[in-house]
DOVO-364014 format. One record per residue: x, y, z of N, C-alpha, C in turn; residue number from 0; residue in three letters. Coordinates in Angstrom, 2 decimals, padded with zeros to 5 digits, always signed. Layout:
<recs>
REC   n_east  n_north     n_up  ca_east  ca_north    ca_up   c_east  c_north     c_up    i   aa
REC        X        Y        Z        X         Y        Z        X        Y        Z  NUM  ala
...
</recs>
This chain:
<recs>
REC   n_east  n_north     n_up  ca_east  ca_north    ca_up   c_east  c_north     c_up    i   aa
REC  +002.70  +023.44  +054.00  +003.85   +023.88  +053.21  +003.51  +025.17  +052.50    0  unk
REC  +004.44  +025.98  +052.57  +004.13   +027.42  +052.23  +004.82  +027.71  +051.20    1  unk
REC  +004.02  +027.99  +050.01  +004.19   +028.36  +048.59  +004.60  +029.38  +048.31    2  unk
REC  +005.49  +030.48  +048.16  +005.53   +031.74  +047.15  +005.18  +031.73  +045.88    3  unk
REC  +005.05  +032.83  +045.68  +004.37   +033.41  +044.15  +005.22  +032.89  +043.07    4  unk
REC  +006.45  +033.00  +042.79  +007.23   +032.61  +042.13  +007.56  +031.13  +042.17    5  unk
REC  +007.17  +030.25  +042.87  +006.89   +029.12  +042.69  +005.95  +028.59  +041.82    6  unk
REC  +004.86  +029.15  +042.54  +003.76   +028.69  +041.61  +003.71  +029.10  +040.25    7  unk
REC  +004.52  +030.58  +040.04  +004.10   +030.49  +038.52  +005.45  +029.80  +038.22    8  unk
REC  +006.37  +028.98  +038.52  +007.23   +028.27  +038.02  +006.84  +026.76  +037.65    9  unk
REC  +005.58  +026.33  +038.97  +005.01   +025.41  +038.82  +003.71  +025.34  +037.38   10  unk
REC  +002.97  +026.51  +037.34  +002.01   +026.64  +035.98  +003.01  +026.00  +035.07   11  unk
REC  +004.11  +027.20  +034.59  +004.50   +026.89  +033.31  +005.49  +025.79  +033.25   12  unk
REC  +005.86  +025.05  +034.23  +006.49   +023.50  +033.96  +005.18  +022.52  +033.91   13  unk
REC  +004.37  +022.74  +034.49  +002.92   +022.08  +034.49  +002.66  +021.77  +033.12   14  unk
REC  +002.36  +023.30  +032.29  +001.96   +023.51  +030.99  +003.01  +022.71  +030.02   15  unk
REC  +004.15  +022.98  +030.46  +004.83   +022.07  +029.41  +005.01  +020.80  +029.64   16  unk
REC  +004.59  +020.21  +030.95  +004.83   +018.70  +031.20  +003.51  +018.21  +029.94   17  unk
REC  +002.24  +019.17  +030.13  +001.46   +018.33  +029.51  +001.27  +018.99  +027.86   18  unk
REC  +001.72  +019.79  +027.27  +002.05   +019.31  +025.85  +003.11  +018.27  +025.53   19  unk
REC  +003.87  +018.13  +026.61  +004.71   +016.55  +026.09  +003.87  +015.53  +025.90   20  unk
REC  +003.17  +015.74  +027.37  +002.28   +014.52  +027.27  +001.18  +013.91  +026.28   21  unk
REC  +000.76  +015.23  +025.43  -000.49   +014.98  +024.59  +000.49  +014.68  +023.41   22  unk
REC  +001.62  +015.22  +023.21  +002.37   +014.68  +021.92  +002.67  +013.00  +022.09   23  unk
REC  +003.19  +012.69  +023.14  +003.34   +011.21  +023.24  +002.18  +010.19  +023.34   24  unk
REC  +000.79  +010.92  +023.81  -000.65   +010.60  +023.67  -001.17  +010.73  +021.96   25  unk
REC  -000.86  +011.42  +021.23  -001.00   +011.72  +019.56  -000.12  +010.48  +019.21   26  unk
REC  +000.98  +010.26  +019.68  +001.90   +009.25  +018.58  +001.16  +007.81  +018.79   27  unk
REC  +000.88  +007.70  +020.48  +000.47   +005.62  +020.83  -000.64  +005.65  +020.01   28  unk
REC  -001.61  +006.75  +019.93  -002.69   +006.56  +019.67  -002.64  +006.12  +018.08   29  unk
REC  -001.81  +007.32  +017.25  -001.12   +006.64  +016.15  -000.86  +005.44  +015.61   30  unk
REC  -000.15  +005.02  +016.53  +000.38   +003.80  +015.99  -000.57  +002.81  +016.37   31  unk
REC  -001.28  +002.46  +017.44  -002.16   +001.78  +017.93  -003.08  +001.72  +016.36   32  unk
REC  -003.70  +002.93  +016.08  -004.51   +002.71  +014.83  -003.78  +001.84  +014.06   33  unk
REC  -002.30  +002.60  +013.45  -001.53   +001.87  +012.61  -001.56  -000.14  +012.48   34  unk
REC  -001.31  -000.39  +013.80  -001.58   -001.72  +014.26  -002.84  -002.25  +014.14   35  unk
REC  -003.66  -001.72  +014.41  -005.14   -002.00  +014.12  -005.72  -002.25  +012.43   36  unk
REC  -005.42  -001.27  +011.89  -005.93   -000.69  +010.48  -004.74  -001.26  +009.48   37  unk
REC  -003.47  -001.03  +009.44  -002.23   -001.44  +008.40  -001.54  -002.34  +008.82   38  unk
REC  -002.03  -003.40  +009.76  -001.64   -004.65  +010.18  -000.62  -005.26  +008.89   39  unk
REC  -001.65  -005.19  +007.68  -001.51   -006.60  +006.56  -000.31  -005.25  +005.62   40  unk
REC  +000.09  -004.41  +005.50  +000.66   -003.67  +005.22  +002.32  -002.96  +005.58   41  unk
REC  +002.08  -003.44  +007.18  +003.03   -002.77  +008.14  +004.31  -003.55  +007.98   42  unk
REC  +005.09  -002.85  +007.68  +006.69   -003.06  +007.58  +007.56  -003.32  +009.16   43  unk
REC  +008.77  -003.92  +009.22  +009.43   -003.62  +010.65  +009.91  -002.25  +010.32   44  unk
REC  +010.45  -001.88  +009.47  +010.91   -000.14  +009.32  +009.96  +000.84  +010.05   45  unk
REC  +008.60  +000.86  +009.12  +007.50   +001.36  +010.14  +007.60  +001.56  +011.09   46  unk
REC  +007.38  +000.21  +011.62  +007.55   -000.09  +013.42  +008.39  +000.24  +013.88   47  unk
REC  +010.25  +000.39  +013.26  +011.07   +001.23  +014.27  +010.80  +002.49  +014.53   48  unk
REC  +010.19  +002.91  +012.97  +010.28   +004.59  +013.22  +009.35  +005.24  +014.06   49  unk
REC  +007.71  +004.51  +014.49  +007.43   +004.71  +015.61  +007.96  +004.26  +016.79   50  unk
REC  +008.69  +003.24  +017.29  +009.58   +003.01  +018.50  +010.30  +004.46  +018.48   51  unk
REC  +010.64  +004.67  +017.62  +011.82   +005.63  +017.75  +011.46  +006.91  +018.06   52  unk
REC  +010.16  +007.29  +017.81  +009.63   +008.48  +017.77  +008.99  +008.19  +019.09   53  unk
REC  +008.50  +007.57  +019.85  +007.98   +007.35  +021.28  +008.70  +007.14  +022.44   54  unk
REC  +010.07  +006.52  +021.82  +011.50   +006.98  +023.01  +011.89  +008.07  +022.88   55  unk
REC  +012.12  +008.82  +021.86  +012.21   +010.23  +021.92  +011.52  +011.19  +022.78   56  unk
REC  +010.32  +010.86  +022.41  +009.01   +011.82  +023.29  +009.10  +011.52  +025.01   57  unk
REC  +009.68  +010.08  +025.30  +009.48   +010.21  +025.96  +010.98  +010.49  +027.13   58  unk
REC  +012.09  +010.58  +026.27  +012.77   +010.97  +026.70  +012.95  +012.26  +027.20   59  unk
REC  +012.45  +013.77  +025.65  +012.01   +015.02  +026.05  +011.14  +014.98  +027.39   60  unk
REC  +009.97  +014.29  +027.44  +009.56   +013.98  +028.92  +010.44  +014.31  +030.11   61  unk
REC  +010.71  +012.92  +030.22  +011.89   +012.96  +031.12  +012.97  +014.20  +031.48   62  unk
REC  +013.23  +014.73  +030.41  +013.97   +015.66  +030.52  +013.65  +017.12  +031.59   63  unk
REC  +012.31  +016.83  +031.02  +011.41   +018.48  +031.66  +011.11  +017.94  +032.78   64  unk
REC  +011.04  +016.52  +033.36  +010.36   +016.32  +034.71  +011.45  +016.44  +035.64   65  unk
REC  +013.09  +016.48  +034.84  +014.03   +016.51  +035.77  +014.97  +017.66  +035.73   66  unk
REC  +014.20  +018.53  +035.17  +015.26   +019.74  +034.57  +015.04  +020.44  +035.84   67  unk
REC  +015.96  +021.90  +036.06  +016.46   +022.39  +037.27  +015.44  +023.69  +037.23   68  unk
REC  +014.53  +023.55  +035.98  +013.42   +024.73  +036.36  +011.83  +024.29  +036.60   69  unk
REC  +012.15  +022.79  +036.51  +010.78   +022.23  +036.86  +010.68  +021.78  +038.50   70  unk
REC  +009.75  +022.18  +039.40  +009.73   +021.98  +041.00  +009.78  +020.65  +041.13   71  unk
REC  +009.83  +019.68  +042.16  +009.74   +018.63  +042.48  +008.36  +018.24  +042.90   72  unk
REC  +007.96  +017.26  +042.06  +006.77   +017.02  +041.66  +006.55  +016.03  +043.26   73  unk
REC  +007.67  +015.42  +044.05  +007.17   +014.73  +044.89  +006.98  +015.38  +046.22   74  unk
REC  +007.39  +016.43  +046.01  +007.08   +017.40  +047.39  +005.87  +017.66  +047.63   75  unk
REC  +004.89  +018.16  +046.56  +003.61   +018.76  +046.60  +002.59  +017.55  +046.60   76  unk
REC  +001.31  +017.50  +047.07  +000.54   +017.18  +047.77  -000.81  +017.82  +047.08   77  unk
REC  -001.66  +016.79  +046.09  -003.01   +017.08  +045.54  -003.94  +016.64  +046.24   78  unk
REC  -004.56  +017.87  +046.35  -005.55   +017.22  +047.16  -007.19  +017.49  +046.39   79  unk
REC  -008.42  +016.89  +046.74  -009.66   +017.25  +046.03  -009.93  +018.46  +047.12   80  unk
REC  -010.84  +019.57  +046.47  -011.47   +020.44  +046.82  -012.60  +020.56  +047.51   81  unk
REC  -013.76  +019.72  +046.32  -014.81   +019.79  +046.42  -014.82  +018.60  +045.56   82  unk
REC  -016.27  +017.48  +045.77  -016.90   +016.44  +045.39  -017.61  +016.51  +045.07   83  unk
REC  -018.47  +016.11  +043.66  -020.14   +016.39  +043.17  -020.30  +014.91  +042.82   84  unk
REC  -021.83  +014.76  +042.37  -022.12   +013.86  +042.27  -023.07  +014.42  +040.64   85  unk
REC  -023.06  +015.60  +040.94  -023.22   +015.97  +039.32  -022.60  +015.66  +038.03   86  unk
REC  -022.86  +015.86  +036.85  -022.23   +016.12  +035.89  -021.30  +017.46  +035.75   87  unk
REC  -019.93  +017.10  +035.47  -019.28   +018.47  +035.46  -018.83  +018.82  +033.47   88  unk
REC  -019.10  +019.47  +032.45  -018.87   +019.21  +031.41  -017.76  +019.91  +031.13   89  unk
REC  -017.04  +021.11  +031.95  -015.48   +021.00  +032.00  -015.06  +020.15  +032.41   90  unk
REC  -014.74  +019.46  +033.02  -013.95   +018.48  +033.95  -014.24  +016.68  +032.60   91  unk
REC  -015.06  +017.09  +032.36  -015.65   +015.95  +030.67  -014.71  +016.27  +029.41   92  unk
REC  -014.86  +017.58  +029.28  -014.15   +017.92  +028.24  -012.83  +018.07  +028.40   93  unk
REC  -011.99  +018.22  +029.59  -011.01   +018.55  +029.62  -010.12  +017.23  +029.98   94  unk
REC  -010.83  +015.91  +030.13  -010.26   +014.61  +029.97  -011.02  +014.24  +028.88   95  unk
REC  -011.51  +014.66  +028.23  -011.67   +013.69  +026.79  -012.91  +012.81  +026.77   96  unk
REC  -013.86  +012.94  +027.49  -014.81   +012.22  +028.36  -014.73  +011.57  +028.57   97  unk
REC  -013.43  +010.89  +029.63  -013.08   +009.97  +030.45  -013.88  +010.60  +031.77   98  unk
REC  -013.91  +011.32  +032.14  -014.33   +011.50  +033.78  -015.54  +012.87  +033.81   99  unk
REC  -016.42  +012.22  +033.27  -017.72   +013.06  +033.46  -017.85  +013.53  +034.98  100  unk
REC  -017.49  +012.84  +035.32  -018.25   +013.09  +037.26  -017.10  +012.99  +038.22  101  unk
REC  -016.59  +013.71  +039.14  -015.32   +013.92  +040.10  -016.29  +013.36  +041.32  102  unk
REC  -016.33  +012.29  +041.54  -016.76   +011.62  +042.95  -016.15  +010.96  +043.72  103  unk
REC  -017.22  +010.10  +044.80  -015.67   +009.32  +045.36  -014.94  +008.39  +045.21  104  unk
REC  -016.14  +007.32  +043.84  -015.76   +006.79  +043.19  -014.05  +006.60  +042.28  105  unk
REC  -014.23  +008.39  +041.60  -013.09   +008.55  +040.75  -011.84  +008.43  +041.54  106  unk
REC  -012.24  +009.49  +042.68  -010.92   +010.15  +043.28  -010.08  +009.32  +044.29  107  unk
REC  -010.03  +007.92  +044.23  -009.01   +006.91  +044.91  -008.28  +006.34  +043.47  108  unk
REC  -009.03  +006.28  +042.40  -008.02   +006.19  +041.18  -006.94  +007.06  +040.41  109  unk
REC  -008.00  +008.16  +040.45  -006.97   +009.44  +039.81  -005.81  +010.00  +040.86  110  unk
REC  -006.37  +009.82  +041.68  -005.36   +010.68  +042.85  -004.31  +009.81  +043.65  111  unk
REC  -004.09  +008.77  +043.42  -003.48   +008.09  +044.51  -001.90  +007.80  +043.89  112  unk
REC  -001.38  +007.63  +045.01  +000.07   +007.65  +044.74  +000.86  +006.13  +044.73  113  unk
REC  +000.21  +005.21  +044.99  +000.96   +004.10  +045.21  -000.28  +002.62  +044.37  114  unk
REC  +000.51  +002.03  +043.11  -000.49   +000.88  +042.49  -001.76  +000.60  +043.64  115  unk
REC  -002.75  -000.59  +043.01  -003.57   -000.96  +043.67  -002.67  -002.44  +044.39  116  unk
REC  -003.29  -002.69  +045.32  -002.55   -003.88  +046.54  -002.77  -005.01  +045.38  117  unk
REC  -002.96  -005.64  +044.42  -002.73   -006.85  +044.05  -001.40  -006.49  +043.04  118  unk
REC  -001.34  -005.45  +042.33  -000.31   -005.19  +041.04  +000.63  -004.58  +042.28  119  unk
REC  +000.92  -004.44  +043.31  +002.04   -003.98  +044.08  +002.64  -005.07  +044.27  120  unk
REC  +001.74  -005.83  +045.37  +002.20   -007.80  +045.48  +002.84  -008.41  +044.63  121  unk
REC  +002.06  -008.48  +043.29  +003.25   -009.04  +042.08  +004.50  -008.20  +041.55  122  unk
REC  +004.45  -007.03  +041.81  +005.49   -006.26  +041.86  +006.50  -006.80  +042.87  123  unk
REC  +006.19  -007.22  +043.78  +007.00   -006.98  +044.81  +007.60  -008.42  +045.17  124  unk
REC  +007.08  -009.38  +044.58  +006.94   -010.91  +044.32  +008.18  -010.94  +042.86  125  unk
REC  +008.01  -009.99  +042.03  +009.57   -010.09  +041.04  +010.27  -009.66  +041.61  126  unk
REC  +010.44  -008.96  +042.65  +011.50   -008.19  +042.83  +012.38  -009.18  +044.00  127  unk
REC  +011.52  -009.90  +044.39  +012.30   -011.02  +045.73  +012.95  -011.74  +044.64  128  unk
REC  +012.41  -012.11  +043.75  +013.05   -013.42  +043.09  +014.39  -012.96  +042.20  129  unk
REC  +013.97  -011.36  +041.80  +015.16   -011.36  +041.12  +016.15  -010.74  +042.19  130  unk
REC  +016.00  -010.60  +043.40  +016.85   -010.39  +044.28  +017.95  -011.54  +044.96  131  unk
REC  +016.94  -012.72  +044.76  +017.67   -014.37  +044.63  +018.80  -014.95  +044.15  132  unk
REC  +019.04  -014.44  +042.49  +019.80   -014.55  +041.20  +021.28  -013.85  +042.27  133  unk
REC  +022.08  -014.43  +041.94  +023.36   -014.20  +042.77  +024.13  -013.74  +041.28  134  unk
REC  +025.51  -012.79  +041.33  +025.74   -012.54  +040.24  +026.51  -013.37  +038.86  135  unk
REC  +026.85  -014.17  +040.24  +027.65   -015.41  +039.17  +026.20  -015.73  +038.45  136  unk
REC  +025.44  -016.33  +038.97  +024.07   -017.11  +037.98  +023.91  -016.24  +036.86  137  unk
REC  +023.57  -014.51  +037.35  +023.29   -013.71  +036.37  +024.13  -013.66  +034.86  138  unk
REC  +025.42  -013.52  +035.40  +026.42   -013.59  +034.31  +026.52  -015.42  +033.46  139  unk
REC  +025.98  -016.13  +033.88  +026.13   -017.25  +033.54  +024.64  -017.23  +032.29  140  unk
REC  +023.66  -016.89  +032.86  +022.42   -016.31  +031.99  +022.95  -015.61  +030.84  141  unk
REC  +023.78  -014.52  +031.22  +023.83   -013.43  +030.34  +024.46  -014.09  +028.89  142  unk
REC  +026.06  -014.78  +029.76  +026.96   -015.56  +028.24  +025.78  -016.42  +027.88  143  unk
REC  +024.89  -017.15  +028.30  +024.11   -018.14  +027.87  +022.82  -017.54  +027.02  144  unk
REC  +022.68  -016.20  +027.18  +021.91   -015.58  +025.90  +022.70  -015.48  +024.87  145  unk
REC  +024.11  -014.55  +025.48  +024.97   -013.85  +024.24  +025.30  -015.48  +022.98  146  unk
REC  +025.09  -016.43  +023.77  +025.99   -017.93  +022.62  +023.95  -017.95  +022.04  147  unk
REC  +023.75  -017.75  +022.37  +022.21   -018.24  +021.55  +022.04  -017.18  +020.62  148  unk
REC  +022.38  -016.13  +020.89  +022.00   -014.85  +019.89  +023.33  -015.10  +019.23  149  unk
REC  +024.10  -015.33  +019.25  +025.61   -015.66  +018.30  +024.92  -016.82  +017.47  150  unk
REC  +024.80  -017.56  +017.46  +023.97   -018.64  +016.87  +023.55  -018.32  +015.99  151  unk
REC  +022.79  -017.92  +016.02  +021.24   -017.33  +015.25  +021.38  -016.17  +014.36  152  unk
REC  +022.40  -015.34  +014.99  +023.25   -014.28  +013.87  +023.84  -015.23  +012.75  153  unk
REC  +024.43  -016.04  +013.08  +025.20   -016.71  +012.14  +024.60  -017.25  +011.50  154  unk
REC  +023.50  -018.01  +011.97  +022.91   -019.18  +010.75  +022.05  -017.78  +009.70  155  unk
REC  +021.49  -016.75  +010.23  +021.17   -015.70  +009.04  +022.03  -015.43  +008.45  156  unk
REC  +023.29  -014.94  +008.91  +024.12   -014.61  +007.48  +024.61  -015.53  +006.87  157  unk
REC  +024.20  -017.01  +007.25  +025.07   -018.00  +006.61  +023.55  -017.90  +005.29  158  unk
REC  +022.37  -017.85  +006.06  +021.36   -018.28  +004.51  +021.11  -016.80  +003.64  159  unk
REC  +021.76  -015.83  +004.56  +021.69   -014.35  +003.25  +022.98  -014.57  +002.44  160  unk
REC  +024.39  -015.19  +002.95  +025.04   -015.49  +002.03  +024.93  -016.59  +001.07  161  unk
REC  +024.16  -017.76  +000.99  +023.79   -018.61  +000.40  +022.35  -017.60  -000.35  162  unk
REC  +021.22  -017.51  +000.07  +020.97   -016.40  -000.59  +021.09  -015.55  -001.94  163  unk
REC  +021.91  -014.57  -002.06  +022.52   -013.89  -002.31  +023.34  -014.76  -003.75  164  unk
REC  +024.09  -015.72  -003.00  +025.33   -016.85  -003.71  +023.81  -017.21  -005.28  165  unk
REC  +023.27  -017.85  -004.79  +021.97   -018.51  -005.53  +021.47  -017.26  -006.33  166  unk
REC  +021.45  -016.19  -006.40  +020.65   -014.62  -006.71  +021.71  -014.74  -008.02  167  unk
REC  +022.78  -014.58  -007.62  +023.86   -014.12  -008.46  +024.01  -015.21  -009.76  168  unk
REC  +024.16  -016.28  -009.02  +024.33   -018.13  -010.08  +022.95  -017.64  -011.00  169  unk
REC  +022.03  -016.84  -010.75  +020.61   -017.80  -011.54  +020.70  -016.38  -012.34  170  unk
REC  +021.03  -014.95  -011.71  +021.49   -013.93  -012.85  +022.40  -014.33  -014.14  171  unk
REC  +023.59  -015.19  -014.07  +024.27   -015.14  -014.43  +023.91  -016.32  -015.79  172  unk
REC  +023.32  -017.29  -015.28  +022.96   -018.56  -016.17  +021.84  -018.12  -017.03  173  unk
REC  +020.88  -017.06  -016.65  +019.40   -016.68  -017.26  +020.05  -016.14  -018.85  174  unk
REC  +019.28  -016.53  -019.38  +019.74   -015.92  -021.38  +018.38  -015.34  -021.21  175  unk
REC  +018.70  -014.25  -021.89  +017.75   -013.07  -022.07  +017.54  -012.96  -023.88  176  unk
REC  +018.02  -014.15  -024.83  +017.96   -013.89  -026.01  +017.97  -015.14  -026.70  177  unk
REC  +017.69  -015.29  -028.33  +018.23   -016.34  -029.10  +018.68  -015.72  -030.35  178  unk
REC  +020.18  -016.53  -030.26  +020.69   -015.79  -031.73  +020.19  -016.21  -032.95  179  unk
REC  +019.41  -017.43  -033.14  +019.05   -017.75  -034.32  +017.37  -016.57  -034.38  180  unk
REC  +017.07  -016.62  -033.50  +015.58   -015.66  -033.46  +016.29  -014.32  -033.82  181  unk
REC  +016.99  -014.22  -033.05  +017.51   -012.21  -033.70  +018.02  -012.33  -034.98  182  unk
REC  +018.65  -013.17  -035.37  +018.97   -013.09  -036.77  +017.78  -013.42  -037.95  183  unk
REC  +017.10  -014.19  -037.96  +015.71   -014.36  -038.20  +014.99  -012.76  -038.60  184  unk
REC  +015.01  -012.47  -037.01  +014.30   -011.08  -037.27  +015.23  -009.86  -037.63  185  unk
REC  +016.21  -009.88  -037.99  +017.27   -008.70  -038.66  +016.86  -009.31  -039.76  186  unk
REC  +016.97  -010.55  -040.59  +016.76   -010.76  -042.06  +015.50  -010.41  -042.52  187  unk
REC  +014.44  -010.79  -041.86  +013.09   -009.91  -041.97  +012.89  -008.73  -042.36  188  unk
REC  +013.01  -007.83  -040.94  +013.17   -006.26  -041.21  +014.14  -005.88  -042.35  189  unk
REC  +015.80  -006.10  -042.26  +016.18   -005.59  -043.57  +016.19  -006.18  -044.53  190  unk
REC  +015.67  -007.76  -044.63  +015.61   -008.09  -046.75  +014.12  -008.70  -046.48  191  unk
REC  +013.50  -009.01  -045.46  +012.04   -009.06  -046.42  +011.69  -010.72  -046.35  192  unk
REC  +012.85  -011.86  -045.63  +013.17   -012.87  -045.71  +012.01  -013.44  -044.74  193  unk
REC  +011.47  -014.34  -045.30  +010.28   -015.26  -045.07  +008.80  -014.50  -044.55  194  unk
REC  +008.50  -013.55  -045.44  +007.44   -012.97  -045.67  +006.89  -013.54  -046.96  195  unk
REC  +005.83  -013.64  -047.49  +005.14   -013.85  -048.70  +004.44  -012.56  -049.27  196  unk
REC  +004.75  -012.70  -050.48  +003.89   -011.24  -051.55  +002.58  -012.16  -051.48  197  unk
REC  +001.73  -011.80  -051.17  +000.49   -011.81  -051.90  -000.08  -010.43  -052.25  198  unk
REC  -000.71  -011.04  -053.92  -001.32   -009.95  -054.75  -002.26  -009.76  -054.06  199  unk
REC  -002.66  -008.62  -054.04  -004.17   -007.83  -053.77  -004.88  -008.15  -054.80  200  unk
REC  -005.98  -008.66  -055.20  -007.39   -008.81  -056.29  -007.84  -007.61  -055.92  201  unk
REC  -007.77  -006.67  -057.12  -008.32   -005.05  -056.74  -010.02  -005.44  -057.62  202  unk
REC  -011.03  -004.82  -057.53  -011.91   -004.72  -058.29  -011.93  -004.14  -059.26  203  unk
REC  -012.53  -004.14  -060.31  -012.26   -003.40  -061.77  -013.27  -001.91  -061.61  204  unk
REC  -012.75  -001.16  -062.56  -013.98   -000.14  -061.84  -015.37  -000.31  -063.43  205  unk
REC  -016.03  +000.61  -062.81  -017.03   +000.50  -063.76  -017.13  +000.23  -065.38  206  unk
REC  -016.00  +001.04  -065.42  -015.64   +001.15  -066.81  -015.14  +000.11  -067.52  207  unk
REC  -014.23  -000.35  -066.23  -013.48   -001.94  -066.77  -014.53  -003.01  -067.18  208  unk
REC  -015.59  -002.86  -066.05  -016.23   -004.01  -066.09  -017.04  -003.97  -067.66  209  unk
REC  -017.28  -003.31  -068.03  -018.40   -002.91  -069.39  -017.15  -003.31  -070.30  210  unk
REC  -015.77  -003.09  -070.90  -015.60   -003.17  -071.79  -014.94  -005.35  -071.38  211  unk
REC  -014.74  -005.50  -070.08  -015.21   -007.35  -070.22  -016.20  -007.70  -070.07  212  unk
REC  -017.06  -007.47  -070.61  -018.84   -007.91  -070.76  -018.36  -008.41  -071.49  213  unk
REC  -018.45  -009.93  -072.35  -019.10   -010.47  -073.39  -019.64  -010.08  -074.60  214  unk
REC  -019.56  -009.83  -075.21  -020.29   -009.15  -076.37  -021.72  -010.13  -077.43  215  unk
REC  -022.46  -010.04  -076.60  -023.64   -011.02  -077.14  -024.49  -010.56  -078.61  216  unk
REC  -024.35  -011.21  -079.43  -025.10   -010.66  -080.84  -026.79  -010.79  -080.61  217  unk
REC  -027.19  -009.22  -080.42  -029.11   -009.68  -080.36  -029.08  -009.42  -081.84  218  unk
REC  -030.18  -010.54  -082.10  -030.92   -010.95  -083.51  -031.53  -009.93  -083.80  219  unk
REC  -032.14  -009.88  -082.63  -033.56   -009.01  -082.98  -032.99  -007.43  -083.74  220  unk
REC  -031.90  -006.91  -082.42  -031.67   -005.81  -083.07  -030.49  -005.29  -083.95  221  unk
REC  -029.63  -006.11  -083.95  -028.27   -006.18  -084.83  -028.52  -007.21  -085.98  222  unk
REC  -029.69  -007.77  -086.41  -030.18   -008.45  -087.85  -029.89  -007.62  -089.06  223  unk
REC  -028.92  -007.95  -090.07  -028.76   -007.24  -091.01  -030.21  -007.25  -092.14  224  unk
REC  -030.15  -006.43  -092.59  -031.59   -006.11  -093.39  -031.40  -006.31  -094.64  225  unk
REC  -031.96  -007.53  -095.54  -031.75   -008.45  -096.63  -032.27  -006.76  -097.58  226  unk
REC  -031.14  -007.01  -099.19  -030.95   -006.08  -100.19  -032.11  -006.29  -101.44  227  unk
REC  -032.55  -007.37  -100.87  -033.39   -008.10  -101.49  -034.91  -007.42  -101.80  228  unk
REC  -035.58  -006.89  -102.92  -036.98   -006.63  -102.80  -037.49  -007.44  -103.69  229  unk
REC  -038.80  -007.71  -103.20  -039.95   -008.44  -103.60  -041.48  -007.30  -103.72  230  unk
REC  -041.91  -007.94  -105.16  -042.95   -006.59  -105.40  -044.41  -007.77  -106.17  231  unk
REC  -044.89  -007.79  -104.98  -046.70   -008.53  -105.31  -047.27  -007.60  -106.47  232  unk
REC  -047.76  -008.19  -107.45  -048.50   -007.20  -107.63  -049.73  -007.25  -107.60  233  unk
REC  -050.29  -006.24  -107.40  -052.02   -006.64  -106.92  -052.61  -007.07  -108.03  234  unk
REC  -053.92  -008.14  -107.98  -055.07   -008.49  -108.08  -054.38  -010.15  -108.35  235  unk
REC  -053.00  -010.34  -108.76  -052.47   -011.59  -109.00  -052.33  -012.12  -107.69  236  unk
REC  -053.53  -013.59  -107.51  -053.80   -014.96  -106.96  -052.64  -016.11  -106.81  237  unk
REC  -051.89  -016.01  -108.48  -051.38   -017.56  -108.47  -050.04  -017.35  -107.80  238  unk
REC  -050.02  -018.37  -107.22  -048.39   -018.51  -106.61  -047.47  -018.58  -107.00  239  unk
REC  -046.21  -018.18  -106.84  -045.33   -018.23  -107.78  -044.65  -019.98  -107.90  240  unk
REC  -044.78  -020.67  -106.68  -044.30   -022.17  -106.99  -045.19  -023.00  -106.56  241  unk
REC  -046.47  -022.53  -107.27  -048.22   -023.23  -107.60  -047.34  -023.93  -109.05  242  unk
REC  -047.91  -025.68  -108.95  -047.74   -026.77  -109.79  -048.57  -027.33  -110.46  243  unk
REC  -049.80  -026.52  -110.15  -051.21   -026.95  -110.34  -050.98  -026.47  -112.15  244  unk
</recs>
């Protein structure tokens, strides 16, 4: 099959953009995969839509570029290997992420091949008889027989979010958030003072105080009044004055 120039560079740059889609939709699983791993005990269903939502997107843009009218038809062309080593190649390492150190012959019936391996084809091909079986009456008989089970089950939820809800409102409504004898209590408090007690403070006296309630103790010794009285011996006189002799 014979290529022109303008093919191929039509083929590069749809190439190039098939695979920044691809590493963006490779950035998000990997994402969330952690997310699942690591914020298990954390993870919301909101979360979880907004990555669903962001990975049908991506992979819709996908889709888009693999079928748009400037991207070639990817099933026409024909990859083939070049050359085989049995070496280490450390472009060919780095440029898968070191998934595929070595391009051998090992690799190249996995990477390159166009049709599953023969056991995942078989079971492929084993659903596809059976659901080829299902006649359409059965199908449609399945289908109302989901739609009455999922009717069901809608209902009994909104029957317990409206009961729910009913119960939310009753237990708002009955809850007292107060007591009028306590608020009045505490308004008579704050503005008159009502069932508080004065107690006096016992202040200490100061120094000064304390000295003039001392006691006032009479010393003998030195507050003895001093008798007006004199007495005059006169010398060389012996006899006593109340000698009976």
């Amino acid at each position: 099959m014979l290529i022109n120039q303008n093919t191929v560079k039509a083929f590069e740059t749809s190439l190039d953009l098939i695979m920044s889609r691809v590493q963006d939709l490779k950035h998000s699983i990997g994402s969330f995969i952690l997310k699942l791993e690591h914020e298990h005990q954390m993870l919301n269903w909101p979360s979880v839509l907004d990555s669903f939502a962001l990975l049908s997107s991506q992979i819709n843009m996908l889709n888009k570029v693999l079928k748009g009218d400037k991207t070639p038809s990817l099933r026409n062309m024909v990859l083939l290997p070049l050359e085989l080593s049995l070496d280490r190649d450390e472009d060919l390492e780095k440029l898968t992420e070191g998934r595929v150190p070595v391009f051998n012959h090992d690799v190249v019936p996995n990477y390159l091949r166009t049709k599953p391996e023969p056991e995942i084809e078989s079971k492929n091909q084993q659903r596809k008889n059976i659901a080829a079986q299902i006649t359409p009456e059965l199908a449609q008989k399945q289908i109302n027989s989901l739609n009455k089970i999922t009717g069901r089950l809608l209902d009994h939820l909104n029957t317990a979010k409206e009961d729910w809800e009913t119960d939310s409102s009753s237990s708002r409504l009955n809850m007292t958030t107060d007591n009028r004898a306590d608020t009045q209590s505490l308004v008579g408090t704050i503005a008159l003072g009502k069932g508080i007690k004065q107690v006096r403070q016992q202040t200490q006296p100061t120094p000064s105080q304390a000295v003039m309630q001392q006691p006032r103790h009479v010393d003998q010794h030195i507050h003895k009044p001093q008798s007006t009285v004199r007495t005059h011996i006169r010398p060389g006189s012996s006899v006593h004055p109340y000698n009976r002799t």
